[in-house]
CHARMM-style PDB file with segment names, atoms N, HN, CA, C and O in Angstrom:
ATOM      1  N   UNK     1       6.265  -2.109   0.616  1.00  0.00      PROA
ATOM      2  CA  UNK     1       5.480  -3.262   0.300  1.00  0.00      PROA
ATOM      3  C   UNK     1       6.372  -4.399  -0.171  1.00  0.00      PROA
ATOM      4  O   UNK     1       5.968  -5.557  -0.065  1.00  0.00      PROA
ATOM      5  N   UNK     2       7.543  -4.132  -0.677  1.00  0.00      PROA
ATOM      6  HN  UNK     2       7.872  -3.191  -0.763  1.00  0.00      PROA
ATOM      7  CA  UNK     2       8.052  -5.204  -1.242  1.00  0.00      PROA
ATOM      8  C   UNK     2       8.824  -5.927  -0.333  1.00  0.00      PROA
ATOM      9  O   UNK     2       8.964  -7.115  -0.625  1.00  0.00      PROA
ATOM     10  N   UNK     3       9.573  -5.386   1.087  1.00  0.00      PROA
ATOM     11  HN  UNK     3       9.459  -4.421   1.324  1.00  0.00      PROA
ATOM     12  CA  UNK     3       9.871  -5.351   1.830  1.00  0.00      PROA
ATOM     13  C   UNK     3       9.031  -6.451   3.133  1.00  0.00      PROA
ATOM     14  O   UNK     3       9.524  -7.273   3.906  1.00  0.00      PROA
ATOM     15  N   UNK     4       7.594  -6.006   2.921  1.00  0.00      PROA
ATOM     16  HN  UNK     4       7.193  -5.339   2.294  1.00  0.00      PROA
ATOM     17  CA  UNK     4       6.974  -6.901   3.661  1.00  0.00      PROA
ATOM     18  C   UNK     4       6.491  -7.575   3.165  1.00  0.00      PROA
ATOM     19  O   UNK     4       5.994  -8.414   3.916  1.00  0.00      PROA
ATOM     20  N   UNK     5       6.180  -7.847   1.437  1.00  0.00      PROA
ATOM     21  HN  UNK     5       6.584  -7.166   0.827  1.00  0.00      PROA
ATOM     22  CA  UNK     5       5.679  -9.186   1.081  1.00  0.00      PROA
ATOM     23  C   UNK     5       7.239 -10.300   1.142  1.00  0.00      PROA
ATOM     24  O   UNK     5       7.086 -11.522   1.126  1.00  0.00      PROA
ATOM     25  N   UNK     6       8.441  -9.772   1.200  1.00  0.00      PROA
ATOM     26  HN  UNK     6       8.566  -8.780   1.213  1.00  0.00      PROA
ATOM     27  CA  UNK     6       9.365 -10.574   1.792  1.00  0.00      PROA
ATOM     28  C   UNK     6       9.407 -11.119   2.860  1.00  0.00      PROA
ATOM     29  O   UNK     6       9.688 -12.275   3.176  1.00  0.00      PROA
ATOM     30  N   UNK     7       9.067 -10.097   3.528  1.00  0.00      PROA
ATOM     31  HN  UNK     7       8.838  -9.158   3.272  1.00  0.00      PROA
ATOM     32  CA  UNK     7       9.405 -10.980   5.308  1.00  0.00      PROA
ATOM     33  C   UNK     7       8.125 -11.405   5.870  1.00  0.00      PROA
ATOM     34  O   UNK     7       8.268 -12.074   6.893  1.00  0.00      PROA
ATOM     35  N   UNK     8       6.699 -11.181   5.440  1.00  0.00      PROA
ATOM     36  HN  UNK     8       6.582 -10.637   4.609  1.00  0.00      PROA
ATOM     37  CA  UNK     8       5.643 -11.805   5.195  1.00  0.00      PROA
ATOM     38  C   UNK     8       4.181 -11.571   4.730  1.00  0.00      PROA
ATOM     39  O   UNK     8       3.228 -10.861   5.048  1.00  0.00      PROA
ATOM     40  N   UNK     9       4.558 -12.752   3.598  1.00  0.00      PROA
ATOM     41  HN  UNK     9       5.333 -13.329   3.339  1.00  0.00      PROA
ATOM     42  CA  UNK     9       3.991 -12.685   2.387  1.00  0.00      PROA
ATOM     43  C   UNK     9       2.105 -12.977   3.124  1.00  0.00      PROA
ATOM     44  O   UNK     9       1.055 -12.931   2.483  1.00  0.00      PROA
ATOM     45  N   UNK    10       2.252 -13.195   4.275  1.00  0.00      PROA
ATOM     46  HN  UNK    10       3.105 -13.232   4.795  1.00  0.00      PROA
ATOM     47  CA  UNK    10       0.556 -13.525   4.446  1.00  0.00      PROA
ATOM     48  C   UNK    10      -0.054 -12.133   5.079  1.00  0.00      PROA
ATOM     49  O   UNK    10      -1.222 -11.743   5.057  1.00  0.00      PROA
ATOM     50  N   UNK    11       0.883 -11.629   5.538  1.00  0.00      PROA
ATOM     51  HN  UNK    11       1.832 -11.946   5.556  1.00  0.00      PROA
ATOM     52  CA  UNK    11       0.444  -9.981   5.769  1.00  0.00      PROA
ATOM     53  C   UNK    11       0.350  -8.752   4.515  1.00  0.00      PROA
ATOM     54  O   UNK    11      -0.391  -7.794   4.292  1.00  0.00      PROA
ATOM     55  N   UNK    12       1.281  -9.237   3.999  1.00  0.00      PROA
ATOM     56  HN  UNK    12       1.883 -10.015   4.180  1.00  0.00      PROA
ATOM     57  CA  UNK    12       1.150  -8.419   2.388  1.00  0.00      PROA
ATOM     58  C   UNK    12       0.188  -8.692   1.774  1.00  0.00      PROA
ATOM     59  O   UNK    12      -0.056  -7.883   0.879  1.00  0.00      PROA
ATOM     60  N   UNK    13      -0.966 -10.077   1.931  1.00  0.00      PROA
ATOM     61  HN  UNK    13      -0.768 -10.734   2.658  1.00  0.00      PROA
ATOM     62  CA  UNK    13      -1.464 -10.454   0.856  1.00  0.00      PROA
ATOM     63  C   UNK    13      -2.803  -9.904   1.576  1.00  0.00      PROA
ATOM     64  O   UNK    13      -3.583  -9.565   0.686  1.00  0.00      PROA
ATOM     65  N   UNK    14      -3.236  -9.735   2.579  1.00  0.00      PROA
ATOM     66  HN  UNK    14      -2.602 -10.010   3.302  1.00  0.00      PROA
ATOM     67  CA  UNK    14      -4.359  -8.797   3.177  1.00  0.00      PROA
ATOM     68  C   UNK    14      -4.323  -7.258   2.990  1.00  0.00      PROA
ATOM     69  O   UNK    14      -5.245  -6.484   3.249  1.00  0.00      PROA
ATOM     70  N   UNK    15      -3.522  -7.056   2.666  1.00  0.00      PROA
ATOM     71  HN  UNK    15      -2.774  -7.685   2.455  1.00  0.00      PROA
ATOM     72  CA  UNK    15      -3.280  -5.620   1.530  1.00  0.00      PROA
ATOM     73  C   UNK    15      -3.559  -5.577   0.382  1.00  0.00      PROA
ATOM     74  O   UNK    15      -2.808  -5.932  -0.526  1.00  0.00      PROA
ATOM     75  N   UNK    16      -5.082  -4.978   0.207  1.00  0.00      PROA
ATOM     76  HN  UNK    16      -5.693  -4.689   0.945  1.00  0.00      PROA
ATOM     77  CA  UNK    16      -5.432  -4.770  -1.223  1.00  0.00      PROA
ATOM     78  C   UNK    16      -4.568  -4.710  -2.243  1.00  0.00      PROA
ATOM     79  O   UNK    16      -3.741  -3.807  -2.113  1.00  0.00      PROA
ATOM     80  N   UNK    17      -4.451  -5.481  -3.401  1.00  0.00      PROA
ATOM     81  HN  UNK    17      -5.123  -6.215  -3.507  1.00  0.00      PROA
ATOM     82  CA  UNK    17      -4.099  -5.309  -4.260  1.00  0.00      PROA
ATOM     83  C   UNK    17      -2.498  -4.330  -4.039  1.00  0.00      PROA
ATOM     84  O   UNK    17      -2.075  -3.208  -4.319  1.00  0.00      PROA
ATOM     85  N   UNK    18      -2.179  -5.158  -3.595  1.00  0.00      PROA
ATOM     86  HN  UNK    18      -2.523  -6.070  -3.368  1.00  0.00      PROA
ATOM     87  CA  UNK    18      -0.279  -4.780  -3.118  1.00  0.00      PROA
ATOM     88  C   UNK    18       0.628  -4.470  -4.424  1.00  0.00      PROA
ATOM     89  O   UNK    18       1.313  -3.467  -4.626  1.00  0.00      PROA
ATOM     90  N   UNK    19       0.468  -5.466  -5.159  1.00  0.00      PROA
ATOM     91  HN  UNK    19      -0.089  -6.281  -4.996  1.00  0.00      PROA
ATOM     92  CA  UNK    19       1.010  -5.457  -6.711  1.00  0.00      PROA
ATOM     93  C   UNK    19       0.748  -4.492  -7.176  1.00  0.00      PROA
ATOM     94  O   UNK    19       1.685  -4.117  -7.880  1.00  0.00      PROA
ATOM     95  N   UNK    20      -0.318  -3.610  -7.185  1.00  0.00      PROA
ATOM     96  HN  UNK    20      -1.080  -3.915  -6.613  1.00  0.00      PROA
ATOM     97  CA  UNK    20      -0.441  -2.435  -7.942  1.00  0.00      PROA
ATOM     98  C   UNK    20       0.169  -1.136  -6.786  1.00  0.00      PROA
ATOM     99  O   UNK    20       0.755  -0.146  -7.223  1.00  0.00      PROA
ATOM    100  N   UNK    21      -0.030  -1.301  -5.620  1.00  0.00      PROA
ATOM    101  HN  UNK    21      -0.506  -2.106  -5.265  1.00  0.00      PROA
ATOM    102  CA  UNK    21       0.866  -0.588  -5.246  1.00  0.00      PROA
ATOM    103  C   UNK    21       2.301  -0.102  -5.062  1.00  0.00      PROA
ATOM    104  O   UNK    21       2.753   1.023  -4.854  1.00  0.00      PROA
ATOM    105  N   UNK    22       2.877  -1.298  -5.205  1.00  0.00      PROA
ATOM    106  HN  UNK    22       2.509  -2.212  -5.374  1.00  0.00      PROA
ATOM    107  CA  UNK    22       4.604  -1.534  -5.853  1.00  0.00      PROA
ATOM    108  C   UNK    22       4.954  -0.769  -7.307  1.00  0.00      PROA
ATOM    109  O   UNK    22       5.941  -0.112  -7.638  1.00  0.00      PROA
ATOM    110  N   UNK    23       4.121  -1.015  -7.804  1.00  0.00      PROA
ATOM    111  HN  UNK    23       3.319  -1.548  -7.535  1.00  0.00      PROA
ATOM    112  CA  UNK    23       3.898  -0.568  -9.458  1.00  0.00      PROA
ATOM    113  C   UNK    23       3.467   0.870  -9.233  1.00  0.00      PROA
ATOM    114  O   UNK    23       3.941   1.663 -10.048  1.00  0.00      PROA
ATOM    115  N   UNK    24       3.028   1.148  -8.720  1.00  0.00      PROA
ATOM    116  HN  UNK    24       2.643   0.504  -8.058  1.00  0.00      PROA
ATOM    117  CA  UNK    24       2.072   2.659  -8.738  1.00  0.00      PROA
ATOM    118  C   UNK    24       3.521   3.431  -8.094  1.00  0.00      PROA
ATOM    119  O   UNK    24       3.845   4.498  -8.615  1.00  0.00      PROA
ATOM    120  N   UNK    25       4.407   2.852  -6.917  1.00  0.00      PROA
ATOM    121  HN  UNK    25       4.144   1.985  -6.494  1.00  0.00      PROA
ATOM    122  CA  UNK    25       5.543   3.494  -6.475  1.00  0.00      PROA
ATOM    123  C   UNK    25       6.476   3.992  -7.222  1.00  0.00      PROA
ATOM    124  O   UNK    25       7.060   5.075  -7.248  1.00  0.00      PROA
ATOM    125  N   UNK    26       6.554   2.494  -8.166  1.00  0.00      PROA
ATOM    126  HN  UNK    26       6.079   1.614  -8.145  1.00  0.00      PROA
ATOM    127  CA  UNK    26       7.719   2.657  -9.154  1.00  0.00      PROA
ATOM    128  C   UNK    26       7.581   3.317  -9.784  1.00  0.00      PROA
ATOM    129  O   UNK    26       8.598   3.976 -10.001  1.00  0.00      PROA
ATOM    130  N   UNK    27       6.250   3.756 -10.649  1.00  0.00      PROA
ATOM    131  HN  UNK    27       5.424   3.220 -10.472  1.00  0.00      PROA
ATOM    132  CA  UNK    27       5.981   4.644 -11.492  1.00  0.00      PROA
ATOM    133  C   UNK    27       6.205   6.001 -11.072  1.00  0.00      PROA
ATOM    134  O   UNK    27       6.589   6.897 -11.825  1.00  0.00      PROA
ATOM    135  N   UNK    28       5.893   6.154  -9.560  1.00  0.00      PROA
ATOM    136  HN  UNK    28       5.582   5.427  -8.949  1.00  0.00      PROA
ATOM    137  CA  UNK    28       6.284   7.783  -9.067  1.00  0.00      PROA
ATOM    138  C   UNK    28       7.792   7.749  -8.721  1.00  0.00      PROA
ATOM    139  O   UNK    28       8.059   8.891  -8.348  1.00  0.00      PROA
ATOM    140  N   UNK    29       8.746   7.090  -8.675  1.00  0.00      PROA
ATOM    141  HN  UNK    29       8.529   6.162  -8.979  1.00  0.00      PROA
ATOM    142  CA  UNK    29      10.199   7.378  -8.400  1.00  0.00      PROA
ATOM    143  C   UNK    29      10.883   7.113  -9.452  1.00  0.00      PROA
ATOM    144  O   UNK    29      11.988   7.624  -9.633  1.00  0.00      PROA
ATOM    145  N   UNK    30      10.119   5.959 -10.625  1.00  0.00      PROA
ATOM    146  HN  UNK    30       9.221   5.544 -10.479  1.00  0.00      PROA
ATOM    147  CA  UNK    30      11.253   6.030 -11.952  1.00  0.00      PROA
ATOM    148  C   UNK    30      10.856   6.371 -12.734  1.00  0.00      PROA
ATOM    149  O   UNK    30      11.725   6.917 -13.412  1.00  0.00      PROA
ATOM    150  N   UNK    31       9.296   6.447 -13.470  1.00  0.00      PROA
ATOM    151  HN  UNK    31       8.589   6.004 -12.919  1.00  0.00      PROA
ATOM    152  CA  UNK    31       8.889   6.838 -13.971  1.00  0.00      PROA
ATOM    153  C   UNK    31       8.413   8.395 -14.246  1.00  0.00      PROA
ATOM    154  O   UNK    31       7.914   8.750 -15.314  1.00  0.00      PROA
ATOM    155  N   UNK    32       8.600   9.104 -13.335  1.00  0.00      PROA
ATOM    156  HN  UNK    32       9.006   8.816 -12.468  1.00  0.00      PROA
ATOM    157  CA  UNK    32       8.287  10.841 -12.953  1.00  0.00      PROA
ATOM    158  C   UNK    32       7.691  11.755 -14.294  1.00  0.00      PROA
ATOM    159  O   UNK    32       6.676  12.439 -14.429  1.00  0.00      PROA
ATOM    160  N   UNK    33       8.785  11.433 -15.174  1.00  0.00      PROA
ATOM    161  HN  UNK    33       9.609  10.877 -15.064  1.00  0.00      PROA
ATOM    162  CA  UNK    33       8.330  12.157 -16.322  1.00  0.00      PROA
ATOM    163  C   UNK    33       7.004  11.887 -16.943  1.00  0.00      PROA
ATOM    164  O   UNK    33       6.401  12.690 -17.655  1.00  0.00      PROA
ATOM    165  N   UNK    34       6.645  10.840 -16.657  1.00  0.00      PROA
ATOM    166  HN  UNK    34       7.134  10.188 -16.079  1.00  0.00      PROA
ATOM    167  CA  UNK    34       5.091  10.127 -17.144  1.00  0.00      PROA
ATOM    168  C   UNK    34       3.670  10.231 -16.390  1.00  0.00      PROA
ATOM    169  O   UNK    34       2.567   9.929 -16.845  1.00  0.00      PROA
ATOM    170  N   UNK    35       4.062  10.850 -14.831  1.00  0.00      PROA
ATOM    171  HN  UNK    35       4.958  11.096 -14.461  1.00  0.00      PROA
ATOM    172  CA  UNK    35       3.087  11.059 -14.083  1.00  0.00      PROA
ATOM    173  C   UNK    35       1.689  11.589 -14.574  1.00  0.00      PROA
ATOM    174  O   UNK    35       1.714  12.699 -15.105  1.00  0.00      PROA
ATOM    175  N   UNK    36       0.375  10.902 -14.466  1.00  0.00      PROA
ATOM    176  HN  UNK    36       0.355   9.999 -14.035  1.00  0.00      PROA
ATOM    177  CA  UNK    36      -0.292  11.844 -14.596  1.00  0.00      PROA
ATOM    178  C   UNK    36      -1.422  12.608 -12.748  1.00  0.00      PROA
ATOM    179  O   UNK    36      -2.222  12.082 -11.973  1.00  0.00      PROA
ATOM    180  N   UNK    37      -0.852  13.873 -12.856  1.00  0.00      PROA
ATOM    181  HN  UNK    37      -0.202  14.299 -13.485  1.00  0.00      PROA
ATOM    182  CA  UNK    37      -1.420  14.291 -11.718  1.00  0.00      PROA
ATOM    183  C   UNK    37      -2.638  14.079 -11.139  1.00  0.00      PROA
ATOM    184  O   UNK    37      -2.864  13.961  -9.935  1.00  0.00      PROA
ATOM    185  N   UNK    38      -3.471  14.033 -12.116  1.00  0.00      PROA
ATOM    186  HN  UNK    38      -3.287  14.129 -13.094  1.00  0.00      PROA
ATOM    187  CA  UNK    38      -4.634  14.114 -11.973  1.00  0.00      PROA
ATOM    188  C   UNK    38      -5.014  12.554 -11.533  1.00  0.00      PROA
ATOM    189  O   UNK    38      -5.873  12.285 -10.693  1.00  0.00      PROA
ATOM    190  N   UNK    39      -4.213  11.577 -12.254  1.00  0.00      PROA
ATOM    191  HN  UNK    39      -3.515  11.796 -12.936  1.00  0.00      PROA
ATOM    192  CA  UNK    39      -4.582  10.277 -11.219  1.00  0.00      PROA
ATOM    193  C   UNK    39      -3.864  10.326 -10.202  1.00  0.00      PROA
ATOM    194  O   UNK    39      -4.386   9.792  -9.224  1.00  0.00      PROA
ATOM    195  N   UNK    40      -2.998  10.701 -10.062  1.00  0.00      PROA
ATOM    196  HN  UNK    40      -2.574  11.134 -10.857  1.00  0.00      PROA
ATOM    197  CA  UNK    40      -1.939  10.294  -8.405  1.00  0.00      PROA
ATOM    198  C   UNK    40      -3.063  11.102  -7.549  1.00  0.00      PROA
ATOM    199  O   UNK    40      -3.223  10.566  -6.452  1.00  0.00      PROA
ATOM    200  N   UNK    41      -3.758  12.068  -7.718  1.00  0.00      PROA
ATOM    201  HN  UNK    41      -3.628  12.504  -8.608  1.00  0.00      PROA
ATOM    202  CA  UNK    41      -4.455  12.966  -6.501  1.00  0.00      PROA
ATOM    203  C   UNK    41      -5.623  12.057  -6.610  1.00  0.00      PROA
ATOM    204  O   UNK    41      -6.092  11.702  -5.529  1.00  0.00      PROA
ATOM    205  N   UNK    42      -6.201  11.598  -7.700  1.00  0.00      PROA
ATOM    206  HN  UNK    42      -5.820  11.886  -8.578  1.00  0.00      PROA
ATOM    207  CA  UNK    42      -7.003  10.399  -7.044  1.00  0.00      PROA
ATOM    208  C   UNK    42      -7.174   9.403  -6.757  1.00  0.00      PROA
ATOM    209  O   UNK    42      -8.367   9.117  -6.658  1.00  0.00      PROA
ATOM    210  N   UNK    43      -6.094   8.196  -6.430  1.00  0.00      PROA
ATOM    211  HN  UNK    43      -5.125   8.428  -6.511  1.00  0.00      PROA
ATOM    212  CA  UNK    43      -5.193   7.394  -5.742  1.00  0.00      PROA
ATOM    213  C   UNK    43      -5.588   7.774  -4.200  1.00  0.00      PROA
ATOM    214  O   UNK    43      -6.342   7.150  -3.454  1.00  0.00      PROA
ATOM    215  N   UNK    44      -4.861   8.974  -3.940  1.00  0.00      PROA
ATOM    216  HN  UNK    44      -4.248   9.481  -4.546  1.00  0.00      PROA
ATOM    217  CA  UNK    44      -5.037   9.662  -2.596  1.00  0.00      PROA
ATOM    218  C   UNK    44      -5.921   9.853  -2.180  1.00  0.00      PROA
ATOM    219  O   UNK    44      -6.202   9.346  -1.094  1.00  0.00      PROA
ATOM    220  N   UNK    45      -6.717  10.607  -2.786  1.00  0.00      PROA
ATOM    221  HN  UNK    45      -6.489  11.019  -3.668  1.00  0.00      PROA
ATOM    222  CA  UNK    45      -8.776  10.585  -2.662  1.00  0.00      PROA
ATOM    223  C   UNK    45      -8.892   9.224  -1.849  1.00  0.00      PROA
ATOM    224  O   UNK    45      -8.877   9.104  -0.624  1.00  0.00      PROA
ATOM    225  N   UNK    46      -9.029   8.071  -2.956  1.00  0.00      PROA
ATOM    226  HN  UNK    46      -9.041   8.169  -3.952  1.00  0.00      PROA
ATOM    227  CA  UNK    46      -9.745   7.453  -2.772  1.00  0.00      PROA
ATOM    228  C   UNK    46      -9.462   5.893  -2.431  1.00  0.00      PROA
ATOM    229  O   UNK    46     -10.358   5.126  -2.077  1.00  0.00      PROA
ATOM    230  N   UNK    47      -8.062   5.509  -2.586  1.00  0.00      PROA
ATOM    231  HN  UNK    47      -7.334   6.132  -2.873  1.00  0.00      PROA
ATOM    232  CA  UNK    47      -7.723   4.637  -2.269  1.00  0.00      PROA
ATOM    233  C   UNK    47      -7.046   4.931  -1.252  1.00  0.00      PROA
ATOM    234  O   UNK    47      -7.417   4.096  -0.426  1.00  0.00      PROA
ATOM    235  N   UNK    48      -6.112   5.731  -0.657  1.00  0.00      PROA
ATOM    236  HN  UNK    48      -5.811   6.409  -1.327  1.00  0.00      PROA
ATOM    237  CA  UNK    48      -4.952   6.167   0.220  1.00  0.00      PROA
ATOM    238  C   UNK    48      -5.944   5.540   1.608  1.00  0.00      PROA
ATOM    239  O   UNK    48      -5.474   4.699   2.374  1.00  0.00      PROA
ATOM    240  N   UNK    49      -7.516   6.163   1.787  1.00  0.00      PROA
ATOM    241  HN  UNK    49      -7.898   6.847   1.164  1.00  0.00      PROA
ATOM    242  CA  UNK    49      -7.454   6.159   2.958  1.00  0.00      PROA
ATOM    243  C   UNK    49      -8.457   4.466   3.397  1.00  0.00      PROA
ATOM    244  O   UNK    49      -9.040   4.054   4.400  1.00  0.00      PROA
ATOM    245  N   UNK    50      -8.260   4.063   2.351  1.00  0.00      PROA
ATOM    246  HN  UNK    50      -7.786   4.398   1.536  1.00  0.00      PROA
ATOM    247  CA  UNK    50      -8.771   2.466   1.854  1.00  0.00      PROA
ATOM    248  C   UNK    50      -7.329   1.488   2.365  1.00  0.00      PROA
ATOM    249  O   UNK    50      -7.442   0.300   2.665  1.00  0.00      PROA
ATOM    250  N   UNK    51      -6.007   2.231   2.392  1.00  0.00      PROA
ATOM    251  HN  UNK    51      -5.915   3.197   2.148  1.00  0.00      PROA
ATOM    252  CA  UNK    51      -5.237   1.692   2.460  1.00  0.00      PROA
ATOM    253  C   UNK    51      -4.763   1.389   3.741  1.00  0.00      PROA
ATOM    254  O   UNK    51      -4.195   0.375   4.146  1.00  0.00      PROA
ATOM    255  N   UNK    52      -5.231   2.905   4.590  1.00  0.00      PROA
ATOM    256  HN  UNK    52      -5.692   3.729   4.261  1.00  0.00      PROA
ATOM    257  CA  UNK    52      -4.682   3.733   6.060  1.00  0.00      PROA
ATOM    258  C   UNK    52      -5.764   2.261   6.327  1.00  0.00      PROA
ATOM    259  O   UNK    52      -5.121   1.213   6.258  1.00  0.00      PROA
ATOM    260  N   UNK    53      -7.336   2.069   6.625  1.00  0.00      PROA
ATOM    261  HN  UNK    53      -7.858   2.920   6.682  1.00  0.00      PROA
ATOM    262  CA  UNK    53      -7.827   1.334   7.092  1.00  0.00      PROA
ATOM    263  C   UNK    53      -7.602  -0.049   7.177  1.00  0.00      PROA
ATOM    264  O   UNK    53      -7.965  -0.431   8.289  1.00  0.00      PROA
ATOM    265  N   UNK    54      -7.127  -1.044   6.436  1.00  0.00      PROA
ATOM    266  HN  UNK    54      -6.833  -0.733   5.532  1.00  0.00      PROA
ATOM    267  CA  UNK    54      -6.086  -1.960   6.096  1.00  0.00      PROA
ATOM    268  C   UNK    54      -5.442  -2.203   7.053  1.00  0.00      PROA
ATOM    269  O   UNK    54      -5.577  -3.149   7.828  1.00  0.00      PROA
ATOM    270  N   UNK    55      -4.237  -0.860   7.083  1.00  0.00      PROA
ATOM    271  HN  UNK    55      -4.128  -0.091   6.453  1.00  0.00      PROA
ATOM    272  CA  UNK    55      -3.091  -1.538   7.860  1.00  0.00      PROA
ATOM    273  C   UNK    55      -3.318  -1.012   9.210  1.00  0.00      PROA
ATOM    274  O   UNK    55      -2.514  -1.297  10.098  1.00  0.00      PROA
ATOM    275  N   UNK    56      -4.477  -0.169   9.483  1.00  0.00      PROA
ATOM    276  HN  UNK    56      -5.130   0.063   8.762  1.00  0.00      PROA
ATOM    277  CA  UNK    56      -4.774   0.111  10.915  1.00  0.00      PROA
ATOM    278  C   UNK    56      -5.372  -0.869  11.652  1.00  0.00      PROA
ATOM    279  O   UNK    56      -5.272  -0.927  12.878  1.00  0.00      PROA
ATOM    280  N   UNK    57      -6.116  -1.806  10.846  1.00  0.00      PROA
ATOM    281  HN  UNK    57      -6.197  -1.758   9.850  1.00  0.00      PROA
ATOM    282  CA  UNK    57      -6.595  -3.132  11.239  1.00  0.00      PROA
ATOM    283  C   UNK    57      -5.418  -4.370  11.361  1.00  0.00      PROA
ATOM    284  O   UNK    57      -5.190  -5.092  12.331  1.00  0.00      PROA
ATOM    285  N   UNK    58      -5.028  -4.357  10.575  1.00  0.00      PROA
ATOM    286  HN  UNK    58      -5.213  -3.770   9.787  1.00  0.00      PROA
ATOM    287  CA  UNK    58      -3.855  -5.499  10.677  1.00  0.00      PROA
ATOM    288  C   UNK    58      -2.419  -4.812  11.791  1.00  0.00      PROA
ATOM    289  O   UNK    58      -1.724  -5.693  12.296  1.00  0.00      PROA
ATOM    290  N   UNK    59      -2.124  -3.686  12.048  1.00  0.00      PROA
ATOM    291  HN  UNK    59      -2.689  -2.970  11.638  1.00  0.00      PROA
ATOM    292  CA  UNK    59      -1.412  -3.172  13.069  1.00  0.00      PROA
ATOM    293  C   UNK    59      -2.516  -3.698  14.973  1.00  0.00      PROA
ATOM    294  O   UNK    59      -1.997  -4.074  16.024  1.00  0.00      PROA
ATOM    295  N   UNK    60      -4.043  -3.488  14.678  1.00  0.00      PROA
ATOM    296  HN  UNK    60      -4.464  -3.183  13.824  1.00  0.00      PROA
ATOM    297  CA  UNK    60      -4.594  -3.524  15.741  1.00  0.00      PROA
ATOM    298  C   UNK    60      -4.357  -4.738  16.122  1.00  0.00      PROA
ATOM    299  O   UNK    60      -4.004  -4.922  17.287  1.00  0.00      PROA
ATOM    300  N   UNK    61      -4.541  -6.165  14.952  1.00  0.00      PROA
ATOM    301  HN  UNK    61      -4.828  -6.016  14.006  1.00  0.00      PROA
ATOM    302  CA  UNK    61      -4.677  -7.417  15.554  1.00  0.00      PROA
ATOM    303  C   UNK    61      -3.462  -8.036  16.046  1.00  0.00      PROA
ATOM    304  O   UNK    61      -3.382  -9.033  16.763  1.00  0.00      PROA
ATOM    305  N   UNK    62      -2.229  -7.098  15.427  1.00  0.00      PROA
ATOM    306  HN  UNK    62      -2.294  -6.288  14.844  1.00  0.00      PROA
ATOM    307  CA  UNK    62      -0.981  -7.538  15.972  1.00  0.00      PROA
ATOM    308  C   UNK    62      -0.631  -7.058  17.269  1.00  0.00      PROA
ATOM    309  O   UNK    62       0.282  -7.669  17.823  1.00  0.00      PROA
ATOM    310  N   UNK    63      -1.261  -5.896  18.008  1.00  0.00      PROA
ATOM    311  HN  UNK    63      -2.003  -5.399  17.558  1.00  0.00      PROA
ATOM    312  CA  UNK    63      -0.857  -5.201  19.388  1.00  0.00      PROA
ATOM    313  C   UNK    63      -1.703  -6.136  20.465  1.00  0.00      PROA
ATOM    314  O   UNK    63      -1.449  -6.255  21.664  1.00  0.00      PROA
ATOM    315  N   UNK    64      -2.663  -6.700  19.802  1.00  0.00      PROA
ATOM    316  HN  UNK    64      -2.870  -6.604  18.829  1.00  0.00      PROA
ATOM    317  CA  UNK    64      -3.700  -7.441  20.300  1.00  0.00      PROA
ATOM    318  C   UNK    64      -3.414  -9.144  20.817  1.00  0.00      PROA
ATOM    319  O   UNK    64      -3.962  -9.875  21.642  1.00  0.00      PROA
ATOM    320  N   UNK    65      -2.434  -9.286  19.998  1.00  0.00      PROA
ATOM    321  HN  UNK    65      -1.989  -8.693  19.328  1.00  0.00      PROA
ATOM    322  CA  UNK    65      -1.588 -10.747  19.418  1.00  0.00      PROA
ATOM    323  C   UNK    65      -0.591 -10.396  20.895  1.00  0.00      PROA
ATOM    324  O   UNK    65      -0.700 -11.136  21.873  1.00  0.00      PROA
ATOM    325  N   UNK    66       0.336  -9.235  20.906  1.00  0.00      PROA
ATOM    326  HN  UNK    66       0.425  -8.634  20.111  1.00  0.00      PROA
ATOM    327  CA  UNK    66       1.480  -9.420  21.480  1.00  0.00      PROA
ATOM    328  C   UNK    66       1.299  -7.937  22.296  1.00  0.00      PROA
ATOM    329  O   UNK    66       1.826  -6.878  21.957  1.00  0.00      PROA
ATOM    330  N   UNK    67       0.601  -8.109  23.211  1.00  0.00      PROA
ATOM    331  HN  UNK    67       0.173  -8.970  23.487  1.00  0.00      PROA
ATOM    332  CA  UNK    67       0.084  -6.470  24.229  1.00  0.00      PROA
ATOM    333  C   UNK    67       1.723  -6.326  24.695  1.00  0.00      PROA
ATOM    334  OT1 UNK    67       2.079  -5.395  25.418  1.00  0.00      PROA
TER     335      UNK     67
END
């Protein structure tokens, strides 16, 4: 995410709440010792596939853009 709100920031910003996903990363690679499991598995529940739909839409309008 941080990666593509660099190279573009108008595609990152049609990604729910991106900022908390940067943050939610960091917290699982630097933060580890602080994890709590029980929210990361519901992250996955319930946002993960909130997320998959997102970028399956914004991947469609780009194949669509440039067949």
């Amino acid at each position: 995410m941080n990666r593509l709100v660099r190279y573009d920031p108008d595609v990152a910003a049609r990604i729910g709440d991106y900022p908390r996903i940067i943050a939610f990363r960091n917290l699982l690679i630097h933060g580890y010792d602080l994890i709590d499991h029980a929210q990361v598995w519901k992250v996955v529940r319930e946002q993960v596939p909130l997320l998959l739909s997102q970028v399956e839409s914004i991947l469609q309008e780009i194949q669509h853009k440039n067949p």
